[in-house]
TORDOVEX-994826 format. One record per atom (N, C-alpha, C, CB): residue number from 1; residue in three letters; atom name; x, y, z. Coordinates in Angstrom, 1 decimal. Each point is the difference from the previous one (the first is absolute). Glycine has a CB too. Layout:
// residues N
+-------+------+------+--------+--------+--------+
! sekol ! sefi ! mido !      X !      Y !      Z !
+-------+------+------+--------+--------+--------+
!   NUM !  ala !   CA !      X !      Y !      Z !
...
+-------+------+------+--------+--------+--------+
END
This chain:
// residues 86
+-------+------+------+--------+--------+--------+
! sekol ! sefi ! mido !      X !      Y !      Z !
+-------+------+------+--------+--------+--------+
!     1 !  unk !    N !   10.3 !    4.7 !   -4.2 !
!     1 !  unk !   CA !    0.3 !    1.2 !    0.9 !
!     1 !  unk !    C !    1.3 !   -0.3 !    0.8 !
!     1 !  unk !   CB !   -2.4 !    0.6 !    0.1 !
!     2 !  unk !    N !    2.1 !   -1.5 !    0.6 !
!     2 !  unk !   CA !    1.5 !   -0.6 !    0.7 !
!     2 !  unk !    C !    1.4 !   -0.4 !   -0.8 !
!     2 !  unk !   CB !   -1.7 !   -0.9 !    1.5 !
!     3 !  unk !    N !    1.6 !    0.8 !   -2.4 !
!     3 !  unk !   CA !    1.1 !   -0.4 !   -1.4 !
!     3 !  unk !    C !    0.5 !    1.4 !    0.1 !
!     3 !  unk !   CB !   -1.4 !   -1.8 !   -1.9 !
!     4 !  unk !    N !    0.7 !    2.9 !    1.7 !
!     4 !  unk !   CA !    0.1 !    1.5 !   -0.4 !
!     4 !  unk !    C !    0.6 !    0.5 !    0.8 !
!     4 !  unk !   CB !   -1.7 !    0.3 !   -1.1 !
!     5 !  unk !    N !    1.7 !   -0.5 !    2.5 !
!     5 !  unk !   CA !    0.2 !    0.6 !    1.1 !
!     5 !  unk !    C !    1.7 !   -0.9 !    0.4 !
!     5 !  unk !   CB !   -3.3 !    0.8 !    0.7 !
!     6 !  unk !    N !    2.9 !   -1.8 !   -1.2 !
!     6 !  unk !   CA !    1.6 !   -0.9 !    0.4 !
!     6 !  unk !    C !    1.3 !    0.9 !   -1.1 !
!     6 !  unk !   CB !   -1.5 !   -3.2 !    0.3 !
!     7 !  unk !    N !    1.1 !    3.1 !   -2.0 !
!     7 !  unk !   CA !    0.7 !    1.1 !   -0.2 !
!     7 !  unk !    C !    0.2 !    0.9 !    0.1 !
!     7 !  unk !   CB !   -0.1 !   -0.6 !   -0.5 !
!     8 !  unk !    N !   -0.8 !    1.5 !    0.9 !
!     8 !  unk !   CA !    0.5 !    1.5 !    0.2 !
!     8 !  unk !    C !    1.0 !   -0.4 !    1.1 !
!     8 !  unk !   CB !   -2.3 !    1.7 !   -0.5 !
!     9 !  unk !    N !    2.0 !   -2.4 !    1.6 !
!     9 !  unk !   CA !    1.2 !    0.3 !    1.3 !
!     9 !  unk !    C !    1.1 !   -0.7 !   -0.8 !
!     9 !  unk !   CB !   -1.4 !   -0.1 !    2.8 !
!    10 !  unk !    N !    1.5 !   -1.3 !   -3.3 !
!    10 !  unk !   CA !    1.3 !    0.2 !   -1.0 !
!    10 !  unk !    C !    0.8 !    0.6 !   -0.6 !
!    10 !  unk !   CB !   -0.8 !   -0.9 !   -0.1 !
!    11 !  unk !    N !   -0.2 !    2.2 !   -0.5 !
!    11 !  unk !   CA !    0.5 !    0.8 !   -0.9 !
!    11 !  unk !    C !    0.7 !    1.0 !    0.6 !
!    11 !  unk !   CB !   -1.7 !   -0.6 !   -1.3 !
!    12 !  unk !    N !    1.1 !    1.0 !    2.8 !
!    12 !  unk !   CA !    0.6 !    0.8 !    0.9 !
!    12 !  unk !    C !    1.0 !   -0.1 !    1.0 !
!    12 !  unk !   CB !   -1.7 !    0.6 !   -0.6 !
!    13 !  unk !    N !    1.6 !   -2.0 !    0.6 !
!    13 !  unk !   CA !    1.3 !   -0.3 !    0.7 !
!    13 !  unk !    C !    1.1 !    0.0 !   -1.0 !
!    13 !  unk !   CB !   -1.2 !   -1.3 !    1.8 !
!    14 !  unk !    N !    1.3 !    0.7 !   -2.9 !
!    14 !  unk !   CA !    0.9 !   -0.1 !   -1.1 !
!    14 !  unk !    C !    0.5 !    1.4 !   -0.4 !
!    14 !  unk !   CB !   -1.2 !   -2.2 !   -1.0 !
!    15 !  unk !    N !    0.2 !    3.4 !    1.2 !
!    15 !  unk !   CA !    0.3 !    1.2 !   -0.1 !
!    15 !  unk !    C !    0.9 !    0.7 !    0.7 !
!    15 !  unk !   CB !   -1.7 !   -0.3 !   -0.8 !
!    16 !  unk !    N !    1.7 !   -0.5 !    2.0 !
!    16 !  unk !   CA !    0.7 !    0.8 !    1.3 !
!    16 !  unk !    C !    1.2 !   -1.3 !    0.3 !
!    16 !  unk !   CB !   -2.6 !    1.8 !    1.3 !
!    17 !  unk !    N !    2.7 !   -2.6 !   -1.7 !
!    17 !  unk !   CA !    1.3 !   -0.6 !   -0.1 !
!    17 !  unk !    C !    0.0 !   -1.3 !    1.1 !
!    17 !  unk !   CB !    1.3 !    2.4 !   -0.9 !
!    18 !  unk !    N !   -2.7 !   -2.7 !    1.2 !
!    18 !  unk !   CA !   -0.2 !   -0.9 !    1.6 !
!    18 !  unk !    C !   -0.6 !   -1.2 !   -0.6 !
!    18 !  unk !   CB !   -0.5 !    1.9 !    2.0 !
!    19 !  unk !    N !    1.6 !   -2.9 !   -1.5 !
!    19 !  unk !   CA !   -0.8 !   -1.3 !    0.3 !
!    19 !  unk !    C !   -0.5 !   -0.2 !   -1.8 !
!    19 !  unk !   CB !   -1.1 !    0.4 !    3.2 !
!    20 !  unk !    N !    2.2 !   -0.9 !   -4.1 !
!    20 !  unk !   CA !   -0.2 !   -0.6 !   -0.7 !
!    20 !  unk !    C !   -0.1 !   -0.9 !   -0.9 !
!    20 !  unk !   CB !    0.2 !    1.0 !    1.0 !
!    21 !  unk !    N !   -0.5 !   -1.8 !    0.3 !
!    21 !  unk !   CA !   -0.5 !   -1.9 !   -0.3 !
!    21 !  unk !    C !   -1.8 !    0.6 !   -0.2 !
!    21 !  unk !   CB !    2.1 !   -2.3 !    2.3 !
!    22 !  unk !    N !   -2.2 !    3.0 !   -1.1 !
!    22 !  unk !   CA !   -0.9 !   -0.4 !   -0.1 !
!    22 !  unk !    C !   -1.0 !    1.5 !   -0.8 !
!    22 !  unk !   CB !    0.8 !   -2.2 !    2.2 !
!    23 !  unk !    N !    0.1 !    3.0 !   -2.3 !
!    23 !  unk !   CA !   -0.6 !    1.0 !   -1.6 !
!    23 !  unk !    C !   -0.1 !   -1.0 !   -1.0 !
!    23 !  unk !   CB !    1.3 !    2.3 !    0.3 !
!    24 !  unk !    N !   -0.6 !   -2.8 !   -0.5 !
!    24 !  unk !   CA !   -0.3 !   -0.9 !   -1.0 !
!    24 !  unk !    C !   -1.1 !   -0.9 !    0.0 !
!    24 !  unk !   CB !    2.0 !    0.2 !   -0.2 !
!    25 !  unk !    N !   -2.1 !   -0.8 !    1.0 !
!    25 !  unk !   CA !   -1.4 !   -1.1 !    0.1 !
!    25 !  unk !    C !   -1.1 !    1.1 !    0.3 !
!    25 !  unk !   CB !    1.1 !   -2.3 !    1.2 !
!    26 !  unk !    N !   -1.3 !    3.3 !   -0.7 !
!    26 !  unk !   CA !   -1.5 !    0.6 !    0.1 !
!    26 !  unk !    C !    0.1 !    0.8 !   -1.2 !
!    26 !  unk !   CB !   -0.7 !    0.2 !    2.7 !
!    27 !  unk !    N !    1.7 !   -0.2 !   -3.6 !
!    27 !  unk !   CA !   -0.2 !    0.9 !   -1.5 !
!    27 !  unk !    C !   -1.1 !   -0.8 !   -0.8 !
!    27 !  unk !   CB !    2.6 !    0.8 !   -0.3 !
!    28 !  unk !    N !   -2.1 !   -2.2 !    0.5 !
!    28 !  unk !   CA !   -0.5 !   -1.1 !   -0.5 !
!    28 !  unk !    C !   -1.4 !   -0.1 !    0.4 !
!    28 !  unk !   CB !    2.0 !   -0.9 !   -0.1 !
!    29 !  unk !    N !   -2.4 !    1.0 !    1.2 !
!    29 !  unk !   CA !   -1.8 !    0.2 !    0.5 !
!    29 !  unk !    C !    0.5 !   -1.1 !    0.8 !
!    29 !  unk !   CB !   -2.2 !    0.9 !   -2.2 !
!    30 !  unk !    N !    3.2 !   -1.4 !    3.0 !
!    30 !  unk !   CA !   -0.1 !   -1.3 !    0.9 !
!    30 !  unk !    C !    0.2 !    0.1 !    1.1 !
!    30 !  unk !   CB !    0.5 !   -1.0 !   -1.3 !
!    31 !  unk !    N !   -1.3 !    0.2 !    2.4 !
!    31 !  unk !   CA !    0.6 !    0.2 !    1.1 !
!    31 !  unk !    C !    1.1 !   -1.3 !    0.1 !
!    31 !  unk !   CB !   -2.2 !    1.4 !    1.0 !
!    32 !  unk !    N !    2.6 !   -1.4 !    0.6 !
!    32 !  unk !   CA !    0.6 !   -0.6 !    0.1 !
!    32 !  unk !    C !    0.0 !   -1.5 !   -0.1 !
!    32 !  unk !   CB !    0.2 !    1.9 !    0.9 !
!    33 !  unk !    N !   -1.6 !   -2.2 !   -0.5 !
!    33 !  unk !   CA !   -0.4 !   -1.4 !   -0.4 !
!    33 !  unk !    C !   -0.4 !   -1.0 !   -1.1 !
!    33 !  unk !   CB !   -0.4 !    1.0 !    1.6 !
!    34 !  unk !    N !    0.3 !    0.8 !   -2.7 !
!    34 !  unk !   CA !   -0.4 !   -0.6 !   -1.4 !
!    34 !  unk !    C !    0.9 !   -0.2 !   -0.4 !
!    34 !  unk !   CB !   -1.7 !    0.8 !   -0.5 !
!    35 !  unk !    N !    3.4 !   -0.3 !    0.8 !
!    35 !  unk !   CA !    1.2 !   -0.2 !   -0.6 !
!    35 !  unk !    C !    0.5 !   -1.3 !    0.5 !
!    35 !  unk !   CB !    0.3 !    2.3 !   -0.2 !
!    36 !  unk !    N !   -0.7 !   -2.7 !    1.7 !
!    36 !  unk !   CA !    0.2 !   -1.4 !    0.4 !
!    36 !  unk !    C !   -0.2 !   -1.4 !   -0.8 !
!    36 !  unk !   CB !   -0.6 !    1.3 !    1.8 !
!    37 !  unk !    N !   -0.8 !   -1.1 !   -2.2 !
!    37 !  unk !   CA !   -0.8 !   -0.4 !   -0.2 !
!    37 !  unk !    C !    0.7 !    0.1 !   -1.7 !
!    37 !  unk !   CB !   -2.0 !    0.5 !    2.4 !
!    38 !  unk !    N !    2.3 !    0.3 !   -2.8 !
!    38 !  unk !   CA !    0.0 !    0.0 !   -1.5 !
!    38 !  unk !    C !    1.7 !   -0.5 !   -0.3 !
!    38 !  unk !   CB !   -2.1 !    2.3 !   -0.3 !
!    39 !  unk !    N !    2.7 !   -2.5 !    1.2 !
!    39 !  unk !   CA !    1.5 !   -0.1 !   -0.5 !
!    39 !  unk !    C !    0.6 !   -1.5 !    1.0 !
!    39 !  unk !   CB !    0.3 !    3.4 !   -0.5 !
!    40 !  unk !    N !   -1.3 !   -3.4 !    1.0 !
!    40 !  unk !   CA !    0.3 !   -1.5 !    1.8 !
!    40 !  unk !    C !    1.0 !    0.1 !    0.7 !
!    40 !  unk !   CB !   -0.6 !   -2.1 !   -1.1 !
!    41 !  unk !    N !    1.0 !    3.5 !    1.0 !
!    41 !  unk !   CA !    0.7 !    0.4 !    1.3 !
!    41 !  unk !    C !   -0.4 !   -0.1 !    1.1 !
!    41 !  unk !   CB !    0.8 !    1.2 !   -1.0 !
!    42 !  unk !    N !   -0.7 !   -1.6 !    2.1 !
!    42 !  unk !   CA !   -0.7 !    0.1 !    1.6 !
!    42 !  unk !    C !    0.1 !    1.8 !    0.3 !
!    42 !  unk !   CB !    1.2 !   -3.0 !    1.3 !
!    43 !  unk !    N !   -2.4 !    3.1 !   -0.6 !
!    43 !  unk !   CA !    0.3 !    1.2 !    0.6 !
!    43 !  unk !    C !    0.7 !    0.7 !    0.5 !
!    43 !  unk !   CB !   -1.1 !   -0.6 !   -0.1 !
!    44 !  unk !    N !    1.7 !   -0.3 !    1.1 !
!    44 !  unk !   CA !    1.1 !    0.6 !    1.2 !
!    44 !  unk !    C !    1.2 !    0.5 !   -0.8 !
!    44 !  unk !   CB !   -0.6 !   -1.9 !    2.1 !
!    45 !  unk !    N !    1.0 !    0.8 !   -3.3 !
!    45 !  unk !   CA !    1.4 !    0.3 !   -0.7 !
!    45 !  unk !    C !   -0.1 !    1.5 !   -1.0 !
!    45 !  unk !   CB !    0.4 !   -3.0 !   -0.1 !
!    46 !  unk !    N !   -2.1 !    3.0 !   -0.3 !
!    46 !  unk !   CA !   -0.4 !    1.1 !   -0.7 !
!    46 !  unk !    C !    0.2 !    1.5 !    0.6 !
!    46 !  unk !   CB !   -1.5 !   -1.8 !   -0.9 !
!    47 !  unk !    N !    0.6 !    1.8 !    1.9 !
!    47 !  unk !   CA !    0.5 !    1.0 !    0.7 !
!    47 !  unk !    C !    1.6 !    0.5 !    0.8 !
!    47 !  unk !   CB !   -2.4 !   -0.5 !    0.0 !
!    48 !  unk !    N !    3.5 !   -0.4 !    0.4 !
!    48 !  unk !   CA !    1.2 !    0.0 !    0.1 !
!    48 !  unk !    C !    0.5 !    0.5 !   -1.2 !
!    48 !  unk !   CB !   -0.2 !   -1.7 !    1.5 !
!    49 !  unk !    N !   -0.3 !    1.2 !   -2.8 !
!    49 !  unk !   CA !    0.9 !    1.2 !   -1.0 !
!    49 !  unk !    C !   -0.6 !    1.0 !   -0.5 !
!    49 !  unk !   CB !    1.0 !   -1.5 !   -0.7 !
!    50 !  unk !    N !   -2.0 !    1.8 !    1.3 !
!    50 !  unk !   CA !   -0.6 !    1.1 !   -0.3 !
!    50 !  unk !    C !    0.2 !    1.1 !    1.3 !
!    50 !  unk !   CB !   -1.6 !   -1.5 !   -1.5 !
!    51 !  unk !    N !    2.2 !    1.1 !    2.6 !
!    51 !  unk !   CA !    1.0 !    0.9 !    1.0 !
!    51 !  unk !    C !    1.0 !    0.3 !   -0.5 !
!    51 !  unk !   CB !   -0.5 !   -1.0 !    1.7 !
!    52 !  unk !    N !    1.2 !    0.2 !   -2.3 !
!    52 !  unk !   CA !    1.1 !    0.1 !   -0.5 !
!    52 !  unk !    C !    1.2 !   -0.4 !    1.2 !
!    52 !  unk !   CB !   -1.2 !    1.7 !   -1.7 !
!    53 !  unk !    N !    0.4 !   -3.1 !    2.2 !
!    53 !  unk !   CA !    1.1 !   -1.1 !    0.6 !
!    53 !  unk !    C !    0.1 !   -0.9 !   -0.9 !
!    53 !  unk !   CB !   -0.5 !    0.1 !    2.1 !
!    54 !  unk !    N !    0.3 !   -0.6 !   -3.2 !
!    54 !  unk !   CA !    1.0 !   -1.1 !   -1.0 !
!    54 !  unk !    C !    0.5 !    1.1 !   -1.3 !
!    54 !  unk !   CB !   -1.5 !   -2.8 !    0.5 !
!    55 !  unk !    N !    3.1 !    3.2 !    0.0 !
!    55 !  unk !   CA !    0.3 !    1.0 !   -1.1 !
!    55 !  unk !    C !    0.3 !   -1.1 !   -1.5 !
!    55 !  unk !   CB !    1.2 !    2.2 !    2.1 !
!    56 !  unk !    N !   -0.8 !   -3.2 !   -2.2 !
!    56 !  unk !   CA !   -0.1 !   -1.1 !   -0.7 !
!    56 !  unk !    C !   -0.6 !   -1.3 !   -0.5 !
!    56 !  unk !   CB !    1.0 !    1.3 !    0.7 !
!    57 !  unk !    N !   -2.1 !   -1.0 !   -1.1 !
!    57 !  unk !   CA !   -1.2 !   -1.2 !   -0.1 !
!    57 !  unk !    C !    0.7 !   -0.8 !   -0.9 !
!    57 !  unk !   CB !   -2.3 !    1.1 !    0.4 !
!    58 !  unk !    N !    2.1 !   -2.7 !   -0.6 !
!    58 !  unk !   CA !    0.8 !   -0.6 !   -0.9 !
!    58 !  unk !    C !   -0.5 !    0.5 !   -1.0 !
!    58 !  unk !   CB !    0.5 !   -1.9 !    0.9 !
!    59 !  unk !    N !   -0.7 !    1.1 !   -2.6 !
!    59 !  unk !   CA !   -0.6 !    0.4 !   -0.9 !
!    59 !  unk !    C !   -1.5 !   -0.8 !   -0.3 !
!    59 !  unk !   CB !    2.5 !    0.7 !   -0.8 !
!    60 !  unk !    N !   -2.3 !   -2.1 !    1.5 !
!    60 !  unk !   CA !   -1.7 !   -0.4 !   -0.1 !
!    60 !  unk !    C !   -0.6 !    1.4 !    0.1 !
!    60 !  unk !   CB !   -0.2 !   -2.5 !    1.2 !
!    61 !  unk !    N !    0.3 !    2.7 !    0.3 !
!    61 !  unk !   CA !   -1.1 !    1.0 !    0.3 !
!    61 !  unk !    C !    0.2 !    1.3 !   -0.7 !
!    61 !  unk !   CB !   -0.4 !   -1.0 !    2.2 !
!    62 !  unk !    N !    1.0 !    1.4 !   -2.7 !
!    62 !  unk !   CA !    0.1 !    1.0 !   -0.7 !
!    62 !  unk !    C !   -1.0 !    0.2 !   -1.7 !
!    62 !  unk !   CB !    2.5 !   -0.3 !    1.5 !
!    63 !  unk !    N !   -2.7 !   -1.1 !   -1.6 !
!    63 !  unk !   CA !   -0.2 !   -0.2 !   -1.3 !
!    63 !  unk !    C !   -1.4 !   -0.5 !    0.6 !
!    63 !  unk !   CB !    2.4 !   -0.6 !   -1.5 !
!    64 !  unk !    N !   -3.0 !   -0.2 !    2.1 !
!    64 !  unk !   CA !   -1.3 !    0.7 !    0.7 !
!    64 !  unk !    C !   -0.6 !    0.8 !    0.2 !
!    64 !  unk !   CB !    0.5 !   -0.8 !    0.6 !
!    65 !  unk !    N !    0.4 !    1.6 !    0.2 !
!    65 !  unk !   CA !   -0.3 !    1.4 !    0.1 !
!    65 !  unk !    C !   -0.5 !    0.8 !   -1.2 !
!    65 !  unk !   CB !    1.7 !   -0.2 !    1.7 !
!    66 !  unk !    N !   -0.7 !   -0.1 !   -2.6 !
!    66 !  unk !   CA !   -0.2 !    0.9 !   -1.1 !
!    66 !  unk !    C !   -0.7 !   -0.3 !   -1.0 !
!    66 !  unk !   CB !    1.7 !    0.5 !    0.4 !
!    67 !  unk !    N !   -2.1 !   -2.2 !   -0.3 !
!    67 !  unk !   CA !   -1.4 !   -0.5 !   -1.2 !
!    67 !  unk !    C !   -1.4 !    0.7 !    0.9 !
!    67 !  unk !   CB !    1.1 !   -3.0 !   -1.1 !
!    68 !  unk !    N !   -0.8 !    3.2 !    2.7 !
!    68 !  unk !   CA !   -1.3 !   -0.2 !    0.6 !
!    68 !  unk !    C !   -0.6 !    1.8 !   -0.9 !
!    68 !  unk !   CB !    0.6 !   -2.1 !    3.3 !
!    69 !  unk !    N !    0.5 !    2.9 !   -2.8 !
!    69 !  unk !   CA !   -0.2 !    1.7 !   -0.1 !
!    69 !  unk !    C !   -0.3 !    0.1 !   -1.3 !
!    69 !  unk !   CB !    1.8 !    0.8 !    1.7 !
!    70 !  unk !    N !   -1.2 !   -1.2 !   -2.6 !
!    70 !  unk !   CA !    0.2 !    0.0 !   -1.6 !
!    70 !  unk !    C !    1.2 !    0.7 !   -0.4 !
!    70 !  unk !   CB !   -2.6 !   -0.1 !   -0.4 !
!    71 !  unk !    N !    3.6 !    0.1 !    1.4 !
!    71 !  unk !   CA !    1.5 !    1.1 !   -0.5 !
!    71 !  unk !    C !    0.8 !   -0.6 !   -0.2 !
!    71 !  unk !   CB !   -0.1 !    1.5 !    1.0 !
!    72 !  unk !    N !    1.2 !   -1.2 !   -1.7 !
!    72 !  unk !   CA !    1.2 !   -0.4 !    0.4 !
!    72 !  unk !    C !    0.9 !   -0.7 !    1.3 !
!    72 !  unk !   CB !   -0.5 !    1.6 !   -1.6 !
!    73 !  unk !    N !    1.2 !   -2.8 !    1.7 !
!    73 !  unk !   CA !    0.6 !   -0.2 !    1.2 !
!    73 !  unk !    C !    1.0 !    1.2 !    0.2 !
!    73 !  unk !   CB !   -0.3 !   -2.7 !   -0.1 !
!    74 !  unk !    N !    0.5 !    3.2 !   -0.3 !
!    74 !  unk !   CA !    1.2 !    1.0 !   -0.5 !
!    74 !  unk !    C !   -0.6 !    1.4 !    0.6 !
!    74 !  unk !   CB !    0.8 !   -1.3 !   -2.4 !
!    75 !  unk !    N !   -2.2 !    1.2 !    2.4 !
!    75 !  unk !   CA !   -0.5 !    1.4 !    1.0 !
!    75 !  unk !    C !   -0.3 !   -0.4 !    1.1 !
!    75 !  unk !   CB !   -1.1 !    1.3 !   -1.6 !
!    76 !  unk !    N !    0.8 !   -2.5 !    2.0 !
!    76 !  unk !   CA !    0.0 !   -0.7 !    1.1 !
!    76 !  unk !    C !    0.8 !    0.0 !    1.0 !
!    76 !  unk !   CB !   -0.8 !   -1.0 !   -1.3 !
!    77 !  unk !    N !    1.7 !    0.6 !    0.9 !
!    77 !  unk !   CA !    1.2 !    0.3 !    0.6 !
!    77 !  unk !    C !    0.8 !    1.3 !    0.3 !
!    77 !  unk !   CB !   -0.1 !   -1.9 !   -0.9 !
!    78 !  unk !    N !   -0.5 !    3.2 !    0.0 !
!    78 !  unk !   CA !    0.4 !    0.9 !    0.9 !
!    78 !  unk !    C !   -1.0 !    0.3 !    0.8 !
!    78 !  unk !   CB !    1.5 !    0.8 !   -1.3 !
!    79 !  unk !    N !   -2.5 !   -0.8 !    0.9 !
!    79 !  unk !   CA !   -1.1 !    0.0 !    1.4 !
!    79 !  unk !    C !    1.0 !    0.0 !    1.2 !
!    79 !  unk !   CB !   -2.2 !   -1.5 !   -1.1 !
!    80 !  unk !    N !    2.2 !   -0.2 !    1.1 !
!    80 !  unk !   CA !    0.2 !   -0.3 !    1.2 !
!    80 !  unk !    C !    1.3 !    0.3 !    0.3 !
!    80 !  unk !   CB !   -1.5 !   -1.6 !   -0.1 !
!    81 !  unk !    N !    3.1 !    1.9 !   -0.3 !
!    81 !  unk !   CA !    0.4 !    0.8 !    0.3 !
!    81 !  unk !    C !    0.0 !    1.4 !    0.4 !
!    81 !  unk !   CB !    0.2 !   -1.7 !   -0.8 !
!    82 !  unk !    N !   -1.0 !    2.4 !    0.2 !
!    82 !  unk !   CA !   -0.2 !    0.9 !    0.5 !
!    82 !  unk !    C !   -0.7 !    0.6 !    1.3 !
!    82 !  unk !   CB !    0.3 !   -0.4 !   -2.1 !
!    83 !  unk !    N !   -1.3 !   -0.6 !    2.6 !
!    83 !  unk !   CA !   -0.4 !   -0.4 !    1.2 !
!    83 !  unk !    C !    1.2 !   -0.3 !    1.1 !
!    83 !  unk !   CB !   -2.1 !   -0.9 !   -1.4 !
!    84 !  unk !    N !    2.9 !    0.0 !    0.9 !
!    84 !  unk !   CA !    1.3 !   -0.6 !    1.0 !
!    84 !  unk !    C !    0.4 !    1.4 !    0.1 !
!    84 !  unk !   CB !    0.8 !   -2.6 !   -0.9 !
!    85 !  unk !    N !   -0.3 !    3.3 !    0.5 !
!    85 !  unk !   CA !    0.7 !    1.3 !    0.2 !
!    85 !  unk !    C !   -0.1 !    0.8 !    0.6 !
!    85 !  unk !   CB !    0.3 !   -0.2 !   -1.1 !
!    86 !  unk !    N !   -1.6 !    0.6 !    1.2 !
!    86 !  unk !   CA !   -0.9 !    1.2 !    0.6 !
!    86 !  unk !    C !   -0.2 !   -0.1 !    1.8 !
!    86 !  unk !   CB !   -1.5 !   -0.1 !   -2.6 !
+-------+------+------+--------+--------+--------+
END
C-alpha cells in the first residue's frame, strides 16, 4: 500500500514538473532511506541533490544513483539538473 501511494505522488509530481530527483525515487516505490540505503549515499548529500543544491554530482554517484533507481545515469542527471534550475 505504501509502495502505491509513493508512486502515485511520483507520478504527480513528475506530472506537474516538481522536484525531480525525487519523482524519480517515489516512481520507484522508495523512500528516501531505502535509496540511502540502496545506493550508500549518506542522507544529508541525498537530500541536497534532491533540492537541487549539488547542480553537479560527480559520476560515482551518479552511477549509484542510477544502479540504486534502475535508470539510466543519463536520466539522473537531468533529474538533478532539473531540480538545480527550478
Amino acid at each position: 500500500m505504501q509502495q502505491r501511494a509513493l508512486k502515485d505522488l511520483g507520478d504527480a509530481l513528475d506530472h506537474h514538473g516538481l522536484a525531480p530527483l525525487v519523482a524519480l525515487r517515489l516512481r520507484q516505490g522508495l523512500t528516501q532511506k531505502a535509496l540511502c540505503d540502496a545506493s550508500g549515499l549518506p542522507q544529508p548529500h541525498l537530500s541536497r541533490l534532491e533540492n537541487g543544491k549539488v547542480a553537479n554530482p560527480d559520476s560515482a554517484t551518479l552511477g549509484r544513483l542510477a544502479e540504486a533507481l534502475g535508470v539510466t545515469m543519463d536520466e539522473v542527471m537531468k533529474a538533478i539538473q532539473q531540480g538545480a534550475a527550478a
